[in-house]
N, C-alpha and C positions, 0 to 999 in steps of 0.2 A: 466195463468197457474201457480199453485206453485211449485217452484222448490226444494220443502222441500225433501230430500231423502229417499227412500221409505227405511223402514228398512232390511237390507242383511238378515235377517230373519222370516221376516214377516208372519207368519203362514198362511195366507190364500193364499199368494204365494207360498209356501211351499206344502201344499195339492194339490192345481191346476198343479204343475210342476210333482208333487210327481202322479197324473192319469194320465197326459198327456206326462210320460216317459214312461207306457208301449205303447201305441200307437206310439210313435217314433219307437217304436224297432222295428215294421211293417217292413221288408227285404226292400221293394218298395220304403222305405223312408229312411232305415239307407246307400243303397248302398254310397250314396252321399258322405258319410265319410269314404272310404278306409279300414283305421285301425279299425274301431269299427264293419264295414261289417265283416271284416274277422275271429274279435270274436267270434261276434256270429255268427261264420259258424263254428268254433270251439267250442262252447259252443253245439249245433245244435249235431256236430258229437260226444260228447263226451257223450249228452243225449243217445245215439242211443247204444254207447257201454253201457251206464247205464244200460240201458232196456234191453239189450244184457246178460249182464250179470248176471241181476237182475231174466230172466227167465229162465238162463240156470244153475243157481245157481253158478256164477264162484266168486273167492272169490275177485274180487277186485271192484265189485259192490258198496260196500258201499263209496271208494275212487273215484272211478269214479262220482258217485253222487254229491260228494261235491266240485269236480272240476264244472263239469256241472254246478252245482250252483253259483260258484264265478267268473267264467267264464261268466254266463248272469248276473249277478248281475254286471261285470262289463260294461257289454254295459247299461245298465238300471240306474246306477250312472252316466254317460258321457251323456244319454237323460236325464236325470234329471238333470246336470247343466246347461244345455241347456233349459231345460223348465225355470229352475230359473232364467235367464237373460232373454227369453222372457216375464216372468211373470212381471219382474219388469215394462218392457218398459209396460203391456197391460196396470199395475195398473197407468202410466201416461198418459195413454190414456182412462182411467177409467173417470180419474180427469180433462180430456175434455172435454169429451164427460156432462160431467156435466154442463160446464158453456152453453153449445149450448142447447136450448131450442126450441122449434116451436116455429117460428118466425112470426110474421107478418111486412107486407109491402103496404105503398099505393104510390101507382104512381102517377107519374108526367104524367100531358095527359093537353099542352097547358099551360103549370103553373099553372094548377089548382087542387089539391089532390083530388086522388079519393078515394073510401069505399076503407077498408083493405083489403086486399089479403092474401094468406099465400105466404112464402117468397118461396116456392118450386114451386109455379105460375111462379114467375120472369123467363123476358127473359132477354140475356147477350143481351146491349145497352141502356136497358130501363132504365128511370128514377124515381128516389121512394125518398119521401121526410122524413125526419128523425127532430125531435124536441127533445128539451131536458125531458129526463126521459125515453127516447124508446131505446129498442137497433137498431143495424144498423143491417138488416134482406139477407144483400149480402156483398159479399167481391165488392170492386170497390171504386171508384176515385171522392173526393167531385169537382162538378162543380161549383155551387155556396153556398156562407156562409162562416161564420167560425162558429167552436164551442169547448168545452173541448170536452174528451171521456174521459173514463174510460175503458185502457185496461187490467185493471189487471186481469183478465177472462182471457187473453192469456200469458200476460209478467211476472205478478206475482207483475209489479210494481203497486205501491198503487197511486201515483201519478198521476193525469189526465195529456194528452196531448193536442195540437191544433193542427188542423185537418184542410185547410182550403183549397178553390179551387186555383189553382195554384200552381206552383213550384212543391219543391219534397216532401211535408208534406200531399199530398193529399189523401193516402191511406189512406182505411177505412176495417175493417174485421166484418165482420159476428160475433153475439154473441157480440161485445163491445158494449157500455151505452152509449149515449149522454146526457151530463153532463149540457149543456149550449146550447140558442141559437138554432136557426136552419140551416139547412143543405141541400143541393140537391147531390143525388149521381147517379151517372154513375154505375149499373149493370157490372161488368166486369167477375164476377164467378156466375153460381148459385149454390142453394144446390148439394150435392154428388162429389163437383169439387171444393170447397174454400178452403181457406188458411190452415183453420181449420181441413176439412177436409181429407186435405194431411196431417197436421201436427200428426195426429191420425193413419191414417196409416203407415206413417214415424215410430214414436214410438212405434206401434204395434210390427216395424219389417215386417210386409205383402211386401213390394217390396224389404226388404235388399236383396242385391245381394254379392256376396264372391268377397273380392278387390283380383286384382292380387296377392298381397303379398298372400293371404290365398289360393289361389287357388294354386301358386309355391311350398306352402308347403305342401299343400294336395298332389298335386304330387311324391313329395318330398318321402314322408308317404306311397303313394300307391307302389313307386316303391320298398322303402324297404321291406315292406310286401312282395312283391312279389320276392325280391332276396331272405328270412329267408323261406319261401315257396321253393323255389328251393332247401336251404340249408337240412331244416327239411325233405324234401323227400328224400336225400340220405345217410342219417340216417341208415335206416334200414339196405340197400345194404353194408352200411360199417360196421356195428353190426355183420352182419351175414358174414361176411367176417373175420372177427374176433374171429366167434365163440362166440357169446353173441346174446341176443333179446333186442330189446328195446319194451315198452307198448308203445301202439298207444296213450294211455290217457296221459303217459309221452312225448312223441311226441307235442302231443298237447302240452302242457302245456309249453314246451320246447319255442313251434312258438309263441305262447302271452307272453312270459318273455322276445323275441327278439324283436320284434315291439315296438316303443316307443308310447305304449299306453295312456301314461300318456297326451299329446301333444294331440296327438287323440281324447279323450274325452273331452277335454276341449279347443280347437280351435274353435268352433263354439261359445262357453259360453263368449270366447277371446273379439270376436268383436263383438258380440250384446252389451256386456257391454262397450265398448268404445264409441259405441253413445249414448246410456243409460247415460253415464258421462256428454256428452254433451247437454242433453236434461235438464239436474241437474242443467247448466249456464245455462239455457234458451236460448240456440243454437242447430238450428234445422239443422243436416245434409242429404242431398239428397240420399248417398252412402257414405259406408264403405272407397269406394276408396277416400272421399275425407277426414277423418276422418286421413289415414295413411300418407297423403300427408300432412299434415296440421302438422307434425312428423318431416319432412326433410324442412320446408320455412328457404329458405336465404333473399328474400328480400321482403317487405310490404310495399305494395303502396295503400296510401289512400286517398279518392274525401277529400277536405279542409270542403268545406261549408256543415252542416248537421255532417258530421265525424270528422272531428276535433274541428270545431266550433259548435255554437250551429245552428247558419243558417241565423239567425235575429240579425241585427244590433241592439246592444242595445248604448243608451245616458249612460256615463259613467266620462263625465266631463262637468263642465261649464268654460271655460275661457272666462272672462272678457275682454274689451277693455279699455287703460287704460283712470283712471278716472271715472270707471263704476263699481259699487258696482256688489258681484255676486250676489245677491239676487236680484239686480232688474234685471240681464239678466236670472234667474231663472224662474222668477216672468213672461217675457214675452214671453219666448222657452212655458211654461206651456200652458198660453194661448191662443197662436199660437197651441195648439197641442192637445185641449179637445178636439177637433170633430175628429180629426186625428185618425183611428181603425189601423193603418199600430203597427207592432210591434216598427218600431220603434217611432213612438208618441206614444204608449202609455209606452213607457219605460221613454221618456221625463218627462212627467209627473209622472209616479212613481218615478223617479231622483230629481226632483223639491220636491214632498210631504217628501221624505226622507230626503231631506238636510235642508230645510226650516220648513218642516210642512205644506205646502202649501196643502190645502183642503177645499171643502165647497166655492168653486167663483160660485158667481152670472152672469150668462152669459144670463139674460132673453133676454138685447136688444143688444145680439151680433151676429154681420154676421160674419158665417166665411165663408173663403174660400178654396175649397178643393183642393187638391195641380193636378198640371194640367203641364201636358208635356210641352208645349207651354213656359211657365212663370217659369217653373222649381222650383216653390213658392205654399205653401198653406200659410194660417192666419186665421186673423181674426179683424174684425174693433171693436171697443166696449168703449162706453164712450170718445169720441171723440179723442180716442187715435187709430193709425193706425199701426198692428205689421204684420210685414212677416217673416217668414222661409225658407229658403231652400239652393240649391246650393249658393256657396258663391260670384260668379261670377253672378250671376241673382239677388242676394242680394244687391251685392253694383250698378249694373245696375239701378235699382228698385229706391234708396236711392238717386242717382246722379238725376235720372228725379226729383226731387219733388225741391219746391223753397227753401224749406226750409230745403236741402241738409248739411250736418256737413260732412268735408272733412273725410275719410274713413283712422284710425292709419294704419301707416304701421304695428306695431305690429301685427293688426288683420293678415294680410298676413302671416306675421313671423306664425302666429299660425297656421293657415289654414296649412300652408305647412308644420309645423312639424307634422300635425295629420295625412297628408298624408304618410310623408316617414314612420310614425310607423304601417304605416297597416292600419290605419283608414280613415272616411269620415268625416269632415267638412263641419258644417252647421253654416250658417250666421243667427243671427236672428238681426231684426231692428224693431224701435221705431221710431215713426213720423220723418223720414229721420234721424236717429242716426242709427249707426251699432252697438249694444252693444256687439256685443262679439261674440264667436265662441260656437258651443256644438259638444262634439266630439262623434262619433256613431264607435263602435269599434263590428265587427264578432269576439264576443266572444271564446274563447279556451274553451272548455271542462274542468271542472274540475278534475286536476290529472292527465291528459294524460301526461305533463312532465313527471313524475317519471314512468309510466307504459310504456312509450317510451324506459326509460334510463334500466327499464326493462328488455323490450325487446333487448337493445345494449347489453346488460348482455350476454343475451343467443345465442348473435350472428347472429341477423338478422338484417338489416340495412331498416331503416323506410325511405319511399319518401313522399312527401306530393304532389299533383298532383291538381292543381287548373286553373281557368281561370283567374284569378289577373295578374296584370301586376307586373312584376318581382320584383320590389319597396312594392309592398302590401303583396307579396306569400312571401318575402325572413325576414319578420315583424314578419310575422302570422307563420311561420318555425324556426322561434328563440324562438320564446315564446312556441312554442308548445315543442319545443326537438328535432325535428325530424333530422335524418340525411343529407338528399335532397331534394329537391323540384324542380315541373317542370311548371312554371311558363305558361298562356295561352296559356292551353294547350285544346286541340279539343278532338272528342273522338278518330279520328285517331291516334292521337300524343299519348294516353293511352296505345291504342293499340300496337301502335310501340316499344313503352317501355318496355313491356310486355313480347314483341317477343324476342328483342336483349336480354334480362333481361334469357328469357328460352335459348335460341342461345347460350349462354355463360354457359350453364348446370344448371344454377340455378332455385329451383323450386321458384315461385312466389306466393304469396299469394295478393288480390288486396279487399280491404272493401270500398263500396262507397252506394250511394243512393238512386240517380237518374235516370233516362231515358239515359241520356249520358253516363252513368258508362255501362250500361247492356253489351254493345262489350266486354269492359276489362274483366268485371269479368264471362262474358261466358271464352275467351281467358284464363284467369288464373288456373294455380294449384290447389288454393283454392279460389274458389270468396265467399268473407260472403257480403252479403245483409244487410240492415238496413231493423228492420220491419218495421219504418216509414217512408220506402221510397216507390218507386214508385212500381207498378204491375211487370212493365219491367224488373228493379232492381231486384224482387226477385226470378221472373222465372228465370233470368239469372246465377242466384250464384247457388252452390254447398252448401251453407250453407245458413241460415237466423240468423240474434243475434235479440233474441225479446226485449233483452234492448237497441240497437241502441246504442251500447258501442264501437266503433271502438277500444279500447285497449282490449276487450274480445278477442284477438287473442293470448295475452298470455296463458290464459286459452284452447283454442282451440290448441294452439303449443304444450302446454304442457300433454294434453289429447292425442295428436296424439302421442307424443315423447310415452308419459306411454301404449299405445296400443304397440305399434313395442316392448318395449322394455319387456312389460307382453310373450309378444308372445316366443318373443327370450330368455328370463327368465326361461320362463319354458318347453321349446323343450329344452336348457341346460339339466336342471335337467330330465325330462322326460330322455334324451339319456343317463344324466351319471347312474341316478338310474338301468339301465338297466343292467350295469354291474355288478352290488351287486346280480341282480339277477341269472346272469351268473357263478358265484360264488357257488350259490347257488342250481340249477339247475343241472348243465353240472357233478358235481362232481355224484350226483345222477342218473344221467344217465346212466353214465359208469364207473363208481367206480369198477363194479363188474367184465370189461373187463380189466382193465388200473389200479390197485393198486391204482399206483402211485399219481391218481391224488388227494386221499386223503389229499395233500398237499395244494392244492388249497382248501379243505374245511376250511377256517378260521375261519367260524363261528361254525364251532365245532357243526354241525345241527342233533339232534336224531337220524333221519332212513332218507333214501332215499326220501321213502312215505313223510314224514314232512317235509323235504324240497321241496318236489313240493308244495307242500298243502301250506307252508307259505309263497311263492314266491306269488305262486296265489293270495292266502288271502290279501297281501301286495300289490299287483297289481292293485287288486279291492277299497283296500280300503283310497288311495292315491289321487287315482281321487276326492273322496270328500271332503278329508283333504286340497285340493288345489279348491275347488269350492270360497271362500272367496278373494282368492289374484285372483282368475281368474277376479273376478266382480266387487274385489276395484280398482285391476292393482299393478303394481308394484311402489313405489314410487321416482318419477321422481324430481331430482333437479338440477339445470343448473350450468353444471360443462363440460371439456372437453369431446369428446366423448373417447378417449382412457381410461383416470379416469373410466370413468362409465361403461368400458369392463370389466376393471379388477374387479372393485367392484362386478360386475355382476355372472364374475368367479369364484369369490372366496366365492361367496354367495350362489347359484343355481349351480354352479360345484360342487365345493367342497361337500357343502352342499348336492349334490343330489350323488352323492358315499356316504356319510356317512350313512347322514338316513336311509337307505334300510338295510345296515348291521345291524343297532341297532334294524331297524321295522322289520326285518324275524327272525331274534335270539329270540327278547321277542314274535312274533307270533308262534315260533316254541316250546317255553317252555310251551306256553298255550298248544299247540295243541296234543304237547307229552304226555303232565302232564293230558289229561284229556281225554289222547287215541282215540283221533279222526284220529291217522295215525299212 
């Protein structure tokens, strides 16, 4: 999937929001949203006095009209930024639904492949064999093989992966290319129910559901509405108590200039474009709620192997024993390791071709031998020379039986045991009863997660590393990486546990891992993000999926949640202060005629009565769209204290939201006087 961003103005987004806002405005569908409901029940009543007046000939017909109008227009601007943030999410599900093509599928029946099928045949359990050039026709779990894929069809990265039966790399999705090699897959989804196509409906929006946070405020919203409702109906009673009439269209108009409409029409456009952000990293979220949670993490705990590391021991030195040239203990790790398919033989030998140039060996009359539990050793005999590899203790075991045994440096020990305490594994390689040296196999770090760690210590959440290594390997692999903590062999109950005391103590948690063992915690967690190249388990269990398997994309996700809460809280600010500019604007026109006095409060100095409703309204309506762009970018979020970022906030969307309304009703009310519309 490309995570290219669609553009904020897209024009065929734009048309499709631009039809499918008058069908929002459908009663049956807008009640949902409180404040935009109660619009247009006032837009509705203010039509009625239109046509009222329009056939009785009464002379404020033509003003009531064009309330009426700016009145629906503005429920039809707030369904239209709503269409606009669902359009963006369909147009990336547009750009899915493209890479999935009819699939085909042949089964495994016996080990023996049968005629193709189409892939919508498949049952979950059954097996279907995949070669390179095919795509893989089900989501599900390679049993046997390895091979590359090509997932950029989901991830957008270009680069193939390995895929191989075993561990936690054995996901496979529906729609990816096998690149290399063949493959046997385990059925675990079929069509209408894969990765893919949840990831389509995700994006669509089709299941988003309203997180608490939107739901509180919707609340929030409906009960104001409904205190300015109580207020605006004893209006009249006090008018006429005073000896004055109020218009029922100024009434109106009164109750949509009290409602913070602004917040209203555009809290739906809030949080579809908050996972819409997140779909732009290529991080797929379940729910909104996990989107605003991912806003407030204090602590992140991550599985080591696959997440921090890359998963596969790579060869990453040769040390020598002394007396022993590196080239020639290069020269026989190599050897010992051409028949070897484990990642880490063939890392051996790409280490040996890279240092030496070692390429093109003749191995017609060579036996090897393949590395076996028992012996703790693979090799290989060849030109009357005899080499082994493996555990270093089965190494010099091995070297002591033969007669023609060379006492074993103690250096090599020395070395062996420094590669241990740094994290790593040592391996013994030997030469007709010689030990030449050690090759050290190290679970690589990820490149860069130091600094997106020290990052994240930036913004204030404190990173755990969570492994099965014994405390000597975890506490190696927790220096190099940055991280703050680590919980050394540890089980998935002991995940779990941590999780809990971690929530226990108020803090939200956030937990990324990969495997089958991870699935408790990150069910358990705040935010669980999944790797896509992990396990089935793994990603049913998360709240999130990252399709670049980036465990530091939590800053990205932190900071997308942080920019959602704080869009939100941004512009319900400005939304309530704007309200008073219009209050200003309004009230003085109401009751000018009973109250003098209150001509004082008019400081915008506003033509007639009439034009100050009319430009309140006009400015009402026409704010929502002025603010459809920061709804869908978000507000921009940089890690600094949270009090810093209140004030900044207030003094931006406060302040800012009293000003602008005075400036935007004055110059709408110069148009509207100057060209006799009121």
């Amino acid at each position: 999937m490309s995570n290219k961003p669609v553009s904020l103005f897209d024009a065929a987004i734009m048309r499709q929001a631009a039809i499918a806002a008058f069908a929002k405005m459908n009663p049956l569908q807008l009640w949902r949203n409180p404040v935009m409901f109660a619009t247009e029940l006032a837009a509705l009543y203010v039509l009625v006095l239109f046509v009222r007046d329009l056939t009785t000939g009464g002379e404020g017909a033509a003003f009531a009209g064009q309330i009426a109008f700016w009145l629906a227009l503005t429920v039809w601007f707030a369904t239209f930024a709503e269409g606009v943030a669902e359009g963006r999410g369909k147009a990336q599900a547009a750009s899915l639904r493209r890479a999935r093509s009819e699939l085909t599928a042949r089964r495994l029946v016996d080990g023996k492949a049968q005629p193709p099928v189409a892939a919508s045949d498949l049952a979950v359990g059954e097996l279907v064999e995949v070669v390179a050039g095919e795509l893989i026709p089900a989501d599900g779990e390679v049993v046997e093989g390895v091979a590359t894929v090509d997932e950029s069809a989901i991830t957008g990265e270009s680069a193939p992966v390995i895929r191989e039966a075993g561990g936690d790399r054995s996901a496979v999705t529906a729609g990816t290319r096998v690149l290399s090699d063949r493959i046997a897959v385990k059925v675990t989804a079929t069509q209408g129910d894969t990765f893919l196509d949840r990831m389509i409906a995700l994006v669509e929006g089709a299941s988003r559901r309203k997180t608490p946070n939107e739901i509180a405020l919707g609340v929030l919203l409906a009960g104001l509405s409904l205190i300015f409702v109580m207020a605006v109906a004893t209006i009249p009673a006090f008018a006429a108590y005073s000896g004055g009439l109020v218009s029922s269209v100024a009434l109106a108009s009164l109750f949509i200039a009290l409602i913070p409409t602004t917040i209203g029409g555009l809290l739906s456009a809030i949080g579809i474009a908050g996972m819409d952000r997140l779909v732009r990293f290529n991080v797929l979220a379940t729910s909104g709620r996990a989107v605003e949670a991912a806003g407030d993490v204090d602590v992140l705990l991550l599985d080591k192997t696959g997440t921090i590391t890359l998963g596969d021991r790579q060869a990453v030195a040769f040390i020598p024993a002394p007396g022993i040239d590196e080239r020639e203990l290069a020269d026989a790790a190599q050897l010992a390791s051409l028949s070897d398919e484990t990642p880490e033989g063939r890392s051996i030998v790409v280490l040996a071709k890279d240092r030496f140039a070692m390429r093109g060996r003749d191995m017609t009359n060579a036996r090897f031998l393949p590395f076996s539990a028992q012996t703790r050793m693979s090799g290989v005999d060849a030109d009357g020379a005899t080499i082994r590899k493996g555990a270093v203790d089965a190494v010099i075991v091995h070297v002591r039986s033969r007669p023609d045994a060379v006492e074993v440096s103690p250096e090599v020990r020395k070395a062996a045991d420094k590669v241990g305490r740094e994290g790593g594994t040592p391996l013994a390689v030997a030469r007709d009863g010689r030990v030449l040296g050690i090759v050290h196999l190290k679970d690589v770090v990820k490149g860069g997660v130091k600094e997106r760690f020290a990052e994240l210590r930036r913004m204030g959440i404190r990173t755990v590393m969570i492994t099965g290594d014994n405390p000597l390997t975890a506490a190696a692999i927790a220096a190099e990486a940055g991280v703050d903590d680590f919980l050394a062999e540890a089980k998935p109950e002991d995940k779990l546990a941590l999780i809990r005391k971690e929530q226990a103590a108020g803090r939200m948690v956030a937990m990324c891992g990969d495997g089958t063992n991870d699935a408790p915690a990150l069910a358990q967690a705040d935010v669980g993000v999944a790797m896509q190249t992990g396990t089935p388990a793994a990603r049913e269990a998360g709240n999130m999926v990252d399709l670049d398997s980036d465990p530091t994309k939590l800053i990205e996700v932190v900071s997308i949640g942080k920019q959602l809460l704080m869009t939100r809280g941004s512009l319900t600010t400005f939304s309530i202060a704007n309200d008073v500019a219009k209050y200003f604007a309004i009230i003085p026109a109401l009751f000018l005629a009973i109250y003098p006095s209150l001509q004082a409060i008019n400081v915008m100095q506003l033509a007639s009565p009439n034009s100050a409703i009319l430009s309140a309204i006009i400015f009402n309506a026409l704010v929502i769209p002025a603010l459809i762009p920061l709804a869908l970018r978000g507000v921009k979020w940089r890690a600094a204290p949270a009090g810093k970022l209140l004030a900044r906030n207030l003094a931006v969307y406060g302040l800012g939201g009293l000003v602008a309304p005075f400036i935007g009703i004055k110059l709408i009310d110069l148009v509207v006087s100057g060209v006799g519309l009121a």
